[in-house]
C-alpha positions in Angstrom: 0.0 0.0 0.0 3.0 2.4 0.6 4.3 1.9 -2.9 1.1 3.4 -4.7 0.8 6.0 -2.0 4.7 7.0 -2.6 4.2 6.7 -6.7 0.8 8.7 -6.2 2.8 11.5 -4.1 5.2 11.6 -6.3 2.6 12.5 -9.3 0.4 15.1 -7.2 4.0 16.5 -6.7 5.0 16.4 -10.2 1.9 18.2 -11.5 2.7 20.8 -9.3 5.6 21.5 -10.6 4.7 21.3 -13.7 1.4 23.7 -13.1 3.6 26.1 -11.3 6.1 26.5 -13.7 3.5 27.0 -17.0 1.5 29.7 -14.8 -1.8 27.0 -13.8 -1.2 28.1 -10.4 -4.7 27.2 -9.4 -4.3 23.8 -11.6 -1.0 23.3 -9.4 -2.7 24.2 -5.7 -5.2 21.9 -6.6 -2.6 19.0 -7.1 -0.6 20.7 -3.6 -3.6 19.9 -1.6 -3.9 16.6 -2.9 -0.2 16.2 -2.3 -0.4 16.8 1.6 -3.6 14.3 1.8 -1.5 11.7 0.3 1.2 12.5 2.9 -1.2 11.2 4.9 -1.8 7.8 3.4 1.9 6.9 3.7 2.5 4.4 6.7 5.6 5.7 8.3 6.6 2.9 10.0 6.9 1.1 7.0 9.5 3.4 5.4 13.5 3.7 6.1 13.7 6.6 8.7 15.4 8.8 6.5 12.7 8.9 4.0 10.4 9.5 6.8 12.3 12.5 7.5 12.1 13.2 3.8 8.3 13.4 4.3 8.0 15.1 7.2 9.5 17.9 4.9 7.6 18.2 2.1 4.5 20.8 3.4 7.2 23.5 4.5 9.1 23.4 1.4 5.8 23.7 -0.7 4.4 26.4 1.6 6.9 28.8 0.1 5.5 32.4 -0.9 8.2 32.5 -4.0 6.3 29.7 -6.5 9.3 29.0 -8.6 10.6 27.8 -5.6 8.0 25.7 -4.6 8.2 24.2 -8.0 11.8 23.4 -7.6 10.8 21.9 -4.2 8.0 19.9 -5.7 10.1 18.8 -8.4 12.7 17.6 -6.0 10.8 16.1 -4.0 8.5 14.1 -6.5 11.8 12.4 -7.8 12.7 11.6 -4.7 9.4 9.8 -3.6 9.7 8.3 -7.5 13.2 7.1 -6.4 12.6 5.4 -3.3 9.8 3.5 -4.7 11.2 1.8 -7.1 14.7 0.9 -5.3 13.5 0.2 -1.6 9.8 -1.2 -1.8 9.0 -4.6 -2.6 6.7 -5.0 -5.9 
């Protein structure tokens, strides 16, 4: 269950990156909010403690006022959720 939850973050996350940077800032904040209820689904117990602390990052780098920034962020972190799903979870 983490693994689609971890894929699925990773997409909300992408979109907003994506929306951010091509202007759809209300297309992207739509994706954001989804984002932070998926961080939700993710059992943290489940995951290495780093990743966890990965996580726990995510809603204050997207809660930055400058939104090339918080497309950078998103971006970064959407690869890294993208990452650790396919190299640490078990299909």
């Amino acid at each position: 269950m983490n693994k689609i939850a971890i894929e699925s973050l990773s997409m909300d996350l992408l979109r907003v990156a994506i929306g951010y940077h091509r202007g759809s800032n209300k297309m992207a904040d739509v994706f954001l909010k989804e984002a932070l209820k998926r961080l939700s689904e993710i059992n943290k117990a489940d995951i290495k403690p780093y990743f966890a602390k990965i996580l726990d990052k995510i809603p204050t780098a997207l809660s930055d006022k400058d939104l090339s920034y918080r497309a950078e962020n998103a971006l970064m972190y959407s690869v890294l959720c993208k990452n650790y799903a396919k190299k640490f979870i078990n299909k």
